[in-house]
C-alpha positions in Angstrom: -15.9 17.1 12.7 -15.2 13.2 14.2 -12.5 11.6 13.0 -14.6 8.5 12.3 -16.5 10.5 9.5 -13.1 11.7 7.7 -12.4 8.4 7.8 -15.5 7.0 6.3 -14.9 9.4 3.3 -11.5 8.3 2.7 -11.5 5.8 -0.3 -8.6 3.8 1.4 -8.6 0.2 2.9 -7.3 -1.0 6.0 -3.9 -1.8 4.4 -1.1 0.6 4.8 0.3 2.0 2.1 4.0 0.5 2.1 2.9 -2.6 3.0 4.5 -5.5 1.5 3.3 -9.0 -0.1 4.9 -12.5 -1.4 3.5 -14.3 -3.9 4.6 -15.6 -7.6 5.4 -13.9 -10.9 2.3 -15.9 -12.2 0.0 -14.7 -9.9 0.1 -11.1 -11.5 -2.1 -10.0 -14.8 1.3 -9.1 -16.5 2.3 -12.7 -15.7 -0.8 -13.9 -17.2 -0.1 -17.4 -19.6 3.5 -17.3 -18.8 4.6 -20.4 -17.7 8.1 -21.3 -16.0 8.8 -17.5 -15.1 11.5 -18.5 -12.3 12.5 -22.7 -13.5 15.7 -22.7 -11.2 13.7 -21.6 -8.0 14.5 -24.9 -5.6 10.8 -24.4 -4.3 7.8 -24.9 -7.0 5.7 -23.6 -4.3 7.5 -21.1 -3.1 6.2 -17.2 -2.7 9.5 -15.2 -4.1 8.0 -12.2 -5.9 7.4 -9.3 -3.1 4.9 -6.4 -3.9 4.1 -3.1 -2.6 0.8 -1.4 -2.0 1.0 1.9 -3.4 -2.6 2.7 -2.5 -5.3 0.8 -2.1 -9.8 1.4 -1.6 -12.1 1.4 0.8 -13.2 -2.1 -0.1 -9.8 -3.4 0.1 -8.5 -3.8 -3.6 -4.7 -3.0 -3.7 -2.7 -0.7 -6.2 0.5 -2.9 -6.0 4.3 -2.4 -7.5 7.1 -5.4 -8.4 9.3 -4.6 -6.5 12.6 -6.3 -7.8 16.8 -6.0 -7.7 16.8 -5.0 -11.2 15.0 -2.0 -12.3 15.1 1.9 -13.6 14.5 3.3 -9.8 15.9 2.4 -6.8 14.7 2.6 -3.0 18.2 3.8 -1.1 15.9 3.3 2.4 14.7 -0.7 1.8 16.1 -3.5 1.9 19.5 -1.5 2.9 19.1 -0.4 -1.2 19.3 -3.8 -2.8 15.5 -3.0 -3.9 14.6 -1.7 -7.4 11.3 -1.6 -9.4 9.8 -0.5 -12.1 7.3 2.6 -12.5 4.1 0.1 -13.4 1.5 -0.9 -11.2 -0.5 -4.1 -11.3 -4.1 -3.8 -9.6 -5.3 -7.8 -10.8 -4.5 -10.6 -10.5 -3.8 -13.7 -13.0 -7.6 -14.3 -13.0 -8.8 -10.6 -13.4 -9.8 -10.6 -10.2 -8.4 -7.3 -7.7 -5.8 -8.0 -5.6 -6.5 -8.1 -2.0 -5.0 -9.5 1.1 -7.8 -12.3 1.3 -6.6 -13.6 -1.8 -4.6 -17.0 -1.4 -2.5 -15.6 -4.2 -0.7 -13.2 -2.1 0.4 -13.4 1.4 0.9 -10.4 4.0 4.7 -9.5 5.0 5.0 -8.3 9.1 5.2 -4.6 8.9 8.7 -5.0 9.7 9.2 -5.2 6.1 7.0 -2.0 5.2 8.2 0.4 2.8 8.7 3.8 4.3 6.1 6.5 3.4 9.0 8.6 2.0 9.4 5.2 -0.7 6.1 5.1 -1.0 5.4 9.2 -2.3 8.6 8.5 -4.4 7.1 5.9 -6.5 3.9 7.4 -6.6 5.2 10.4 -8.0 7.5 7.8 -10.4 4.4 6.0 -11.3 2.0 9.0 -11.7 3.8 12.2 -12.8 7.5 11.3 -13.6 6.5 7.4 -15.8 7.0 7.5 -19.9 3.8 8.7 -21.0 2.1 5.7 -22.2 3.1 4.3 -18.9 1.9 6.9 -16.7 -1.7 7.2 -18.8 -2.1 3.5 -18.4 -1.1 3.8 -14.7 -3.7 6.6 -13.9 -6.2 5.0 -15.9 -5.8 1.7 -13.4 -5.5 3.8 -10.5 -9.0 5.6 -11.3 -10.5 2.6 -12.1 -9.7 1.0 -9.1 -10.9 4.3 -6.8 -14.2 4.0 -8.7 -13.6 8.0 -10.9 -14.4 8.4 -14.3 
């Protein structure tokens, strides 16, 4: 079999997993009608939030985490282990749109700052198996909806 085929039926974009983004509190659907999240950030227009793709589509819509210094689970391997998050993941944006790397809402990190693929099975399996259970239902439900399963 090529190995363009297998890649054709893989429903993943041509983000890498552990891939990092900046962009704003607001920007995120659980952010939604909040106003003033960060007021003592010096820079109004300033990108401070930074995001992780989890997993992603083959049309480019992301599966993302806050990624944060305060939080249940920590990331020992990023960000010499000042990073923490929480087990939810956030697949729209403010508008209901998907988030995607196009979007001027979110802005691409080098892959300098990529999360490890050991981080990233570790929150998968914190989002998806190990999560509260209303938590990890609502996270599989998302995740399903965004890889187009019933």
């Amino acid at each position: 079999m090529k190995n363009s085929n297998k890649q054709n039926r893989k429903n993943i974009s041509s983000v890498p997993n552990g891939r990092t983004l900046q962009t704003r509190d607001e920007f995120l659907a659980s952010g939604k009608g909040k106003s003033n999240i960060k007021p003592n950030h010096p820079n109004p227009k300033d990108y401070y939030r930074r995001i992780g793709v989890v997993d992603s589509n083959k049309n480019g819509d992301l599966i993302v985490i806050k990624l944060d210094t305060k939080g249940k689970h920590n990331l020992p391997e990023y960000m010499s282990g000042k990073s923490k998050y929480k087990p939810i993941i956030e697949i729209e944006d403010c508008d209901g749109n998907r988030i995607r790397i196009d979007n001027p809402k979110f802005k691409q990190n080098s892959p300098k700052k990529d999360i490890s693929k050991k981080d990233v099975s570790k929150i998968k399996k914190d989002c998806f198996k190990k999560a509260a259970p209303k938590t990890k239902i609502a996270n599989r439900i998302m995740a399903r909806k965004i890889k187009g399963r019933k």
